[in-house]
C-alpha positions as semicolon CSV with decimal commas, in nm:
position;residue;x (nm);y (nm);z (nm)
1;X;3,399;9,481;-9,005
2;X;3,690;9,740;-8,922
3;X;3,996;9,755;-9,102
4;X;4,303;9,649;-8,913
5;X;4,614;9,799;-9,123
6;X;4,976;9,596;-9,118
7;X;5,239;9,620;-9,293
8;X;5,260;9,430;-9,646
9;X;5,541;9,156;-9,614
10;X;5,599;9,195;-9,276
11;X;5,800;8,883;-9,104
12;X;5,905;8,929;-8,712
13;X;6,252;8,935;-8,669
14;X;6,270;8,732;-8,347
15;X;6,070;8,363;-8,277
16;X;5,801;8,332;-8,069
17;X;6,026;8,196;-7,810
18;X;6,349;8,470;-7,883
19;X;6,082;8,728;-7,810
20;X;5,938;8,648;-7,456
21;X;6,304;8,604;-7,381
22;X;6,350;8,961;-7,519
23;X;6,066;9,127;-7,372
24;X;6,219;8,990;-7,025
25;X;6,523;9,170;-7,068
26;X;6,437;9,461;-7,259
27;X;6,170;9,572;-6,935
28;X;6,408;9,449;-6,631
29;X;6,689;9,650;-6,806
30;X;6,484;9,932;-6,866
31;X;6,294;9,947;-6,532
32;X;6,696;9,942;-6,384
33;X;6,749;10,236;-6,577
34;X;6,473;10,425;-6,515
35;X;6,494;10,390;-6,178
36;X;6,849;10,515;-6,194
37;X;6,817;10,787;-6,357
38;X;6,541;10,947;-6,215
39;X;6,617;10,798;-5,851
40;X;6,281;10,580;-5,815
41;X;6,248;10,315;-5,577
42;X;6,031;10,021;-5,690
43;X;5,723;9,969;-5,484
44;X;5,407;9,760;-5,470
45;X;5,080;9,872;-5,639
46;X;4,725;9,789;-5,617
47;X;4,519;9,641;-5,893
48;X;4,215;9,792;-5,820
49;X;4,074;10,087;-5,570
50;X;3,749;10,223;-5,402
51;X;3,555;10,300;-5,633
52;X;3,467;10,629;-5,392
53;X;3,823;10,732;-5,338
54;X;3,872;10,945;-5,678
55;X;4,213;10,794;-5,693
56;X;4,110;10,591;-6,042
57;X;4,232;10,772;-6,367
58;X;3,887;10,917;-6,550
59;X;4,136;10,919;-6,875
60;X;3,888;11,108;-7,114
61;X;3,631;11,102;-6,862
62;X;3,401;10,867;-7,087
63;X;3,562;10,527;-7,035
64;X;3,402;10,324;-6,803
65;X;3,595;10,112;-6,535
66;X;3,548;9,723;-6,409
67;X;3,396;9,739;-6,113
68;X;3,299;9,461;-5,858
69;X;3,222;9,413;-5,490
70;X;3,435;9,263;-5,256
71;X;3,346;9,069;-4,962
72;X;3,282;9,280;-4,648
73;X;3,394;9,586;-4,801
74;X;3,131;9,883;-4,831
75;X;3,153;10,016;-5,207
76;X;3,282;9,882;-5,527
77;X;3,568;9,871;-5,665
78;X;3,715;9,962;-5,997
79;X;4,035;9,801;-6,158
80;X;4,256;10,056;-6,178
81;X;4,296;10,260;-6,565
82;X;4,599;10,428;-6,454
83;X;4,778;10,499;-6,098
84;X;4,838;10,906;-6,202
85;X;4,651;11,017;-5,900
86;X;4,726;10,656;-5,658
87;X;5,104;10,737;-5,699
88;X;5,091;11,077;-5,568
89;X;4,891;10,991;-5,283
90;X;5,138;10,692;-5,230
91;X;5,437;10,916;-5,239
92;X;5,308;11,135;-4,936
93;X;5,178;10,811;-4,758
94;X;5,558;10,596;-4,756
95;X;5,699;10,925;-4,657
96;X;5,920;11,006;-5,018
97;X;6,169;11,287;-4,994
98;X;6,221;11,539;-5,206
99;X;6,394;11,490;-5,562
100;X;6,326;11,070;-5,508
101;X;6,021;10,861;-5,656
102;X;5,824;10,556;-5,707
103;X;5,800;10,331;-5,993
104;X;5,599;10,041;-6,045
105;X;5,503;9,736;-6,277
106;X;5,091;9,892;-6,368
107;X;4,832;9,642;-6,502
108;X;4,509;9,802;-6,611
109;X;4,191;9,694;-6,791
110;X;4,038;9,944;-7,057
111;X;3,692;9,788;-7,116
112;X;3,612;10,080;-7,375
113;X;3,977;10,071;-7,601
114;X;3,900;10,074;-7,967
115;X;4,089;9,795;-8,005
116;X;4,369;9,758;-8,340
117;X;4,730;9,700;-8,385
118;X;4,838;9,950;-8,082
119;X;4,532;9,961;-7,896
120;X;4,499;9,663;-7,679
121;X;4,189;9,581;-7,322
122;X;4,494;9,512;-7,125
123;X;4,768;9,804;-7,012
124;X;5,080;9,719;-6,893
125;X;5,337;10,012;-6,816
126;X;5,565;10,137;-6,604
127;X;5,438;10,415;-6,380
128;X;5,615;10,672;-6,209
129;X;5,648;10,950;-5,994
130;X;5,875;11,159;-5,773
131;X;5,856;11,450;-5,564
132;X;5,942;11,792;-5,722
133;X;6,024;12,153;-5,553
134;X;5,769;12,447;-5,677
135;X;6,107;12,556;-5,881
136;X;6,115;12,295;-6,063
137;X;5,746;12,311;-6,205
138;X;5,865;12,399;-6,567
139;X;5,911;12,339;-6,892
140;X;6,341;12,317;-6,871
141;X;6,283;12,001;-6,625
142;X;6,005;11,866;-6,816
143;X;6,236;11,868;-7,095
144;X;6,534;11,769;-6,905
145;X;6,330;11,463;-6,811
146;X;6,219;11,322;-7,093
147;X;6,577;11,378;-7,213
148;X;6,659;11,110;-6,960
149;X;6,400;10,917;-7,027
150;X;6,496;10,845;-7,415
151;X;6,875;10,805;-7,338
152;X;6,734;10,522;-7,131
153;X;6,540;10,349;-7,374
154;X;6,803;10,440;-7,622
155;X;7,054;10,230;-7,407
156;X;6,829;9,972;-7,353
157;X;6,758;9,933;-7,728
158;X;7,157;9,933;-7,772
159;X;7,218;9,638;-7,518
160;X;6,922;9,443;-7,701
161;X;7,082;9,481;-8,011
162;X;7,398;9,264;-7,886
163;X;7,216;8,983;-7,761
164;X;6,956;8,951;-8,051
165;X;7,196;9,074;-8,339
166;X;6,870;9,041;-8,563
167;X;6,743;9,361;-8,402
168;X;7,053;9,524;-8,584
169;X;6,826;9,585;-8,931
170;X;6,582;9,830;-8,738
171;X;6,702;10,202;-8,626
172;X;6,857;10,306;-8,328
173;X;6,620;10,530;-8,183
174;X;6,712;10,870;-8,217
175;X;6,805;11,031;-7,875
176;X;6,789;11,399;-8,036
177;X;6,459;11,493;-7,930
178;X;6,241;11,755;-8,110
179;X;6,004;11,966;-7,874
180;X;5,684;12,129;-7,922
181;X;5,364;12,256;-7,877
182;X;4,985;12,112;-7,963
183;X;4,900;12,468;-8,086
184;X;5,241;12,478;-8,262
185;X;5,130;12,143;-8,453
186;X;4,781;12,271;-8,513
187;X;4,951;12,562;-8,653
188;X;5,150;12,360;-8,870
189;X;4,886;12,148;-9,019
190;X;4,566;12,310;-8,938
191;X;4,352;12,101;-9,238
192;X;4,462;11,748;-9,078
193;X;4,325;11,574;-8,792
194;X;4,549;11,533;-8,427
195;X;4,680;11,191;-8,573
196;X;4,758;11,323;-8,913
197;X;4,914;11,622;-8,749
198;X;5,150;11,375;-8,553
199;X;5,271;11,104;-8,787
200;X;5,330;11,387;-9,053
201;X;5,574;11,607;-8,803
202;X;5,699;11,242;-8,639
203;X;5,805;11,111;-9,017
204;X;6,064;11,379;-9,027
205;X;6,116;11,411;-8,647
206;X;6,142;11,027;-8,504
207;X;6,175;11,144;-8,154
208;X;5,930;11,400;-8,057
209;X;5,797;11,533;-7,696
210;X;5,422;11,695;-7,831
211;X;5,386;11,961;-7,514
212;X;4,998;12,108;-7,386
213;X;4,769;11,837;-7,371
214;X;4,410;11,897;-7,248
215;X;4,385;12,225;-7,300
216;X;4,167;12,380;-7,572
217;X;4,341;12,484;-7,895
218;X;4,234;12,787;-8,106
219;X;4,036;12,576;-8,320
220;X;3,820;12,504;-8,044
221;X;3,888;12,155;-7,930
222;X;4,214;11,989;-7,720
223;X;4,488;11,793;-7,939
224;X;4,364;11,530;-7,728
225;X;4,144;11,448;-7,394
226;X;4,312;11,472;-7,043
227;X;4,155;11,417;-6,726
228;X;4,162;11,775;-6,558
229;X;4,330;11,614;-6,219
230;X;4,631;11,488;-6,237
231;X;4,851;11,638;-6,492
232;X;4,904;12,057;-6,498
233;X;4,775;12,049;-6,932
234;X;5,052;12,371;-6,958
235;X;5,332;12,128;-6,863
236;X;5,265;11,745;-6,988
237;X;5,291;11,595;-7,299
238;X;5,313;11,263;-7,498
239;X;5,676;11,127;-7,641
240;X;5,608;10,995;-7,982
241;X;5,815;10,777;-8,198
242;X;5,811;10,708;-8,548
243;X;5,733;10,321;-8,615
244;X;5,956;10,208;-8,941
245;X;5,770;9,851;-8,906
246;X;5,407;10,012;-8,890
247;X;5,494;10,328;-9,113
248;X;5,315;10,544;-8,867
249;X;5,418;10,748;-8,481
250;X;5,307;10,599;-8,205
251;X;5,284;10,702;-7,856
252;X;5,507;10,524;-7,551
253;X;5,444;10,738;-7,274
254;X;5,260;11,057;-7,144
255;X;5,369;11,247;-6,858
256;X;5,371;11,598;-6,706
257;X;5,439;11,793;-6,380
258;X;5,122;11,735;-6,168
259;X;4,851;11,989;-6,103
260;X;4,886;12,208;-5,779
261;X;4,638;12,382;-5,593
262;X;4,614;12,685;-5,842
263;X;4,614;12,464;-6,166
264;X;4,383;12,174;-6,017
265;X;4,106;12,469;-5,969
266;X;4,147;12,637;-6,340
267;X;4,125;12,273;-6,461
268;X;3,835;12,166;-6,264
269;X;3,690;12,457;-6,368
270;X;3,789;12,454;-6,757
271;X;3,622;12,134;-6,791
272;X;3,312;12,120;-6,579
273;X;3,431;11,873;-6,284
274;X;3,412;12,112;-5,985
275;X;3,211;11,816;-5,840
276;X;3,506;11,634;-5,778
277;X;3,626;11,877;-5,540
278;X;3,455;11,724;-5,271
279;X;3,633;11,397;-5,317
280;X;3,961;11,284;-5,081
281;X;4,210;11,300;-5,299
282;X;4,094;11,635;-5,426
283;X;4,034;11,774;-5,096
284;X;4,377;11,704;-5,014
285;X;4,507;11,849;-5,332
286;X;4,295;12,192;-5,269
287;X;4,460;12,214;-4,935
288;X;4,803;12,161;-4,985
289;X;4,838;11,848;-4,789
290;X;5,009;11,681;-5,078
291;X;5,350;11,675;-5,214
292;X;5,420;11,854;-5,596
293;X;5,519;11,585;-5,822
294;X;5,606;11,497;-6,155
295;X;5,565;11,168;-6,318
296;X;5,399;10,949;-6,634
297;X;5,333;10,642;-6,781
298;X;5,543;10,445;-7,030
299;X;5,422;10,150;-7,239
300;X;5,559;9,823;-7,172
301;X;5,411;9,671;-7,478
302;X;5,457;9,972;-7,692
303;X;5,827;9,977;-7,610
304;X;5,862;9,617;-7,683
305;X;5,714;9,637;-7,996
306;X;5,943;9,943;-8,063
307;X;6,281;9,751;-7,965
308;X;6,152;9,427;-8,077
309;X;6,027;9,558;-8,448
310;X;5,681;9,415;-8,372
311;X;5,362;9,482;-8,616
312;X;5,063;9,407;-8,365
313;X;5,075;9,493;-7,988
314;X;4,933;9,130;-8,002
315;X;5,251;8,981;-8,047
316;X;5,418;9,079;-7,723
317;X;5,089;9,100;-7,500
318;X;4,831;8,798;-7,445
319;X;4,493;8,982;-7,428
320;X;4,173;8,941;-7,603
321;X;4,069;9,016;-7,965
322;X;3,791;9,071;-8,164
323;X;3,698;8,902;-8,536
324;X;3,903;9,196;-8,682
325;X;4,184;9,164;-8,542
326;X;4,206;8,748;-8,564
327;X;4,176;8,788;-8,932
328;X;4,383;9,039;-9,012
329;X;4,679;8,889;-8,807
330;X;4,596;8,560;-8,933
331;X;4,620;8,717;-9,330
332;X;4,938;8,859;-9,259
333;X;5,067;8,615;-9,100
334;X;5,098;8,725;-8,718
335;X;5,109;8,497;-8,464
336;X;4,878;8,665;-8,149
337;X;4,983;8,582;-7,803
């Protein structure tokens, strides 16, 4: 059987019943400031989509998707692993204007997660986008962004604090956020693997935007996988935290400025997928017919069990586990949803 690491000692710091309440407040007051900040207008969001569309997120391009028929519909379809692509689409569709954006409440299933203490079947984030001028396809409003972004969560974490005063023993989350590059990690720490590289610059750097995901590194293999069609791999990246319960960073969100034509074609390329050119969403793409955006992902659960102090992703999520998991919570004491 795997091994399932927690924390020695570890006790949560809010009930069973303090936390649902907490989770409920923590992601409505968090969704209200995300959606000021980056002007996003809440809309509705499917579940699942044609299987045919190329509108599904191919993640790493290995993981396999639910699919199922539905009656009197011609295809499958496949529950949904991200909206990166939908939302875009979506954006054009409800006629968006520039420098405004969706956000919604995402539900996936990941049939293929290795599942462990952060790594759960069930995904549940907030996804967003908004529409972007050519301009402003850079690195200064990436950063700028993500700036926003953390002063959001750092506010939310704040207001928690008052309600649950128990919260008060964890640390704020630091709002000064350290920037860099996959190759500029690999650099650093060329002997250690990508998640050794990260929790040893994250330990000293608890707020940290790793830039240049997807693209191959001068070792000869990406920091990490990223589907070729949706994010532009010379402007995305993931914001990490460091995790004082767990010891360890974690990622709550990736995000990037999207691919347009010229980048969707050097990606396509890059990684053998010119196949998917002939696809509708692609097509569209290729021809301009869609708006440039920016957008990403954030964790509902992994914010939770940042602002909450949480050990297992279990604890604020009811999903399904495997015999490694049950035992290890039950040795250490964790109660899983």
């Amino acid at each position: 059987m795997k091994e399932i690491k927690l924390p020695q000692g570890y006790k949560p710091l809010l009930s069973i019943y303090e936390t649902q309440k907490a989770i409920d407040l923590g992601n409505r007051l968090f969704a209200d400031k995300l959606a000021g900040v980056l002007r996003l207008h809440r809309v509705s969001a499917p579940l699942f989509v044609a299987a045919s569309s190329g509108l599904n997120d191919d993640l790493n391009g290995v993981e396999r998707a639910v699919a199922f028929d539905v009656n009197g519909v011609e295809g499958d379809a496949a529950v949904v692993h991200s909206l990166a692509k939908w939302k875009r689409f979506a954006l054009k569709r409800y006629q968006f204007h520039v420098g405004e954006g969706l956000y919604t409440n995402m539900n996936a299933i990941r049939r293929d997660e290795e599942l462990d203490s952060l790594h759960s079947a069930y995904v549940d984030q907030w996804d967003w986008e908004k529409i972007i001028t050519r301009e402003q396809r850079n690195l200064d409003f990436l950063k700028l962004t993500v700036s926003s972004i953390v002063e959001a969560l750092f506010e939310t974490q704040a207001f928690l604090r008052t309600v649950f005063p128990q919260l008060n023993v964890l640390p704020l989350l630091s709002t000064s956020v350290a920037f860099i590059t996959a190759q500029e990690l690999e650099d650093l720490f060329p002997d250690k693997t990508p998640k050794e590289r990260e929790d040893a610059f994250v330990k000293d750097h608890p707020t940290t935007f790793l830039m240049g995901i997807g693209g191959t590194l001068k070792s000869g293999k990406p920091h990490d996988g990223r589907a070729p069609d949706y994010d532009d791999w010379d402007l995305n990246g993931d914001l990490l935290v460091w995790d004082s319960v767990g010891s360890r960073s974690f990622e709550v969100s990736s995000m990037g400025i999207r691919v347009d034509e010229e980048s969707l074609a050097r990606q396509l390329a890059q990684s053998g997928c010119e196949d998917r050119r002939a696809l509708p969403f692609h097509r569209m793409l290729l021809n301009g017919e869609l708006p440039l955006t920016m957008g990403g992902g954030i964790g509902q659960s992994r914010v939770s069990m940042l602002l909450l102090g949480k050990a297992h992703i279990g604890e604020v999520q009811s999903s399904l586990w495997d015999e490694a998991n049950i035992t290890a919570a039950e040795a250490a004491g964790i109660t899983l949803l």
